[in-house]
C-alpha positions in Angstrom: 29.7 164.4 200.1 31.8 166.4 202.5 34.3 164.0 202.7 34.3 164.3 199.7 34.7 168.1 200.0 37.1 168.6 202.7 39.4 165.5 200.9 39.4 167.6 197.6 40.4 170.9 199.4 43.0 169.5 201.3 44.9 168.0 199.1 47.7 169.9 198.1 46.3 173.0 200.1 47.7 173.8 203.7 44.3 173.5 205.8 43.3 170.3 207.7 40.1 168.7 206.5 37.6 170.6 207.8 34.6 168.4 209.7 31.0 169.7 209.2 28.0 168.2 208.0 26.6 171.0 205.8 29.1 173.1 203.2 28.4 176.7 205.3 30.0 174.3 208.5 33.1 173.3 206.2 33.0 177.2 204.9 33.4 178.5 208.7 35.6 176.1 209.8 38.0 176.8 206.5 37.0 180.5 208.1 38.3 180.2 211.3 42.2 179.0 209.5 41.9 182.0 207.7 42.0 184.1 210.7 44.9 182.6 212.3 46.5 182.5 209.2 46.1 186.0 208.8 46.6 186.7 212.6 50.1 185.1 212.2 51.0 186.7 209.5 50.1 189.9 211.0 51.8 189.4 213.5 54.9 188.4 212.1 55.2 191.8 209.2 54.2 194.0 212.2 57.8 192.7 214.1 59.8 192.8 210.6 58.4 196.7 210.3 59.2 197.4 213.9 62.6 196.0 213.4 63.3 198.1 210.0 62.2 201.2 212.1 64.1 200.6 214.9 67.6 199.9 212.8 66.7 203.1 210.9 65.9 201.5 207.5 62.9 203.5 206.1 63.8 202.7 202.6 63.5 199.0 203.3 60.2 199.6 205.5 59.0 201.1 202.3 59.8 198.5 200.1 57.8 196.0 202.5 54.8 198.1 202.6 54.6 198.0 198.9 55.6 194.4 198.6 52.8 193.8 201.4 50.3 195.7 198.8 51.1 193.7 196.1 51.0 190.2 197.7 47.6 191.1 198.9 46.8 191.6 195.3 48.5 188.5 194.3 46.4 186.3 196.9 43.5 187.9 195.8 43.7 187.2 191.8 45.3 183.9 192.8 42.6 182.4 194.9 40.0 184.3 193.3 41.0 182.3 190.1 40.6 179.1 192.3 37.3 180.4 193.1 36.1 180.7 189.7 37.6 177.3 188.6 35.6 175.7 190.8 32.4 178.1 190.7 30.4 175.1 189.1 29.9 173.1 192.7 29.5 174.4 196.1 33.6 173.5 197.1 34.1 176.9 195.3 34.2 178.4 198.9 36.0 175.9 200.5 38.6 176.0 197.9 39.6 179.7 197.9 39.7 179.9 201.7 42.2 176.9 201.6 44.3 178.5 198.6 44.1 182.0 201.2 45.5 179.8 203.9 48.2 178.2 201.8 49.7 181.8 200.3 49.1 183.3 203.4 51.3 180.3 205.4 54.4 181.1 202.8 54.3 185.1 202.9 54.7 184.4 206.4 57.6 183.0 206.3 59.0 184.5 203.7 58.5 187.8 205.5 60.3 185.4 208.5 63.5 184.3 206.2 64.2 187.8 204.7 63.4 189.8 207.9 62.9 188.9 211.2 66.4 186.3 210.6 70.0 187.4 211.2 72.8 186.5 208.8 75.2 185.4 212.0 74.0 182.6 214.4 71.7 185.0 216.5 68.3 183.5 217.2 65.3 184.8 215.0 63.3 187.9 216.1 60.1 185.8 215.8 60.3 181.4 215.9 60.3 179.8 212.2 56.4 179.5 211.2 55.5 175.8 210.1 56.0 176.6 206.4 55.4 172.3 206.0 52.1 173.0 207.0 51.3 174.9 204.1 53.5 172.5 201.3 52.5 169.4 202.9 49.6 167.0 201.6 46.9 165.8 204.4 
């Protein structure tokens, strides 16, 4: 059964099939993705604001906070919806974590292609995150 489980969540999601013997197992491991996902993309909006501060664009800093706000809404609604379409079986969990991961791997580097990227040949602020890790299938 969790093959079965960590083959239906991977599939077009961005995770890696997560091992575990029990679902709470799968659930952590799916966890523990989350958090780098998230740490990553942290990491990577905190050097796009720094860089629209430090080349005095407060206007455009502005309009990332608020786009920021409402892609945290989106994910939420979005993988909440996953959630609830497969509330009938315990991958439910597993499921939504994995849709978190996937959105969360493309804000990143969308946040990476419209900000922390230069128009000329000058190297990126931050390196290019593996966006093929988030489109492609395990």
């Amino acid at each position: 059964m969790l093959f079965a489980i960590a083959f239906a969540v991977a599939g077009p999601s961005t995770a890696s099939p997560c091992p575990g013997r029990t679902t709470p197992e799968v659930n952590a491991c799916f966890d523990s993705q989350l958090d780098r996902a998230d740490a990553e993309l942290n990491r990577y909006y905190r050097a796009a604001m720094r860089r629209l501060r430090s080349d005095d664009q407060a206007k455009a800093a502005d309009s990332l906070v608020r786009a920021e706000r409402s892609w945290l809404a989106y994910r939420d609604a979005e993988c909440g919806g996953v959630y609830t379409y497969w509330s009938g079986g315990t991958i439910r969990t597993a499921a939504e974590i994995a849709c978190r991961i996937h959105v969360t791997k493309l804000r990143t580097y969308t946040i990476w292609r419209n900000w922390l990227t230069y128009m000329d040949s000058s190297p990126p602020i931050l390196p290019r995150p593996d966006v093929e890790a988030a489109i492609r299938p395990e």
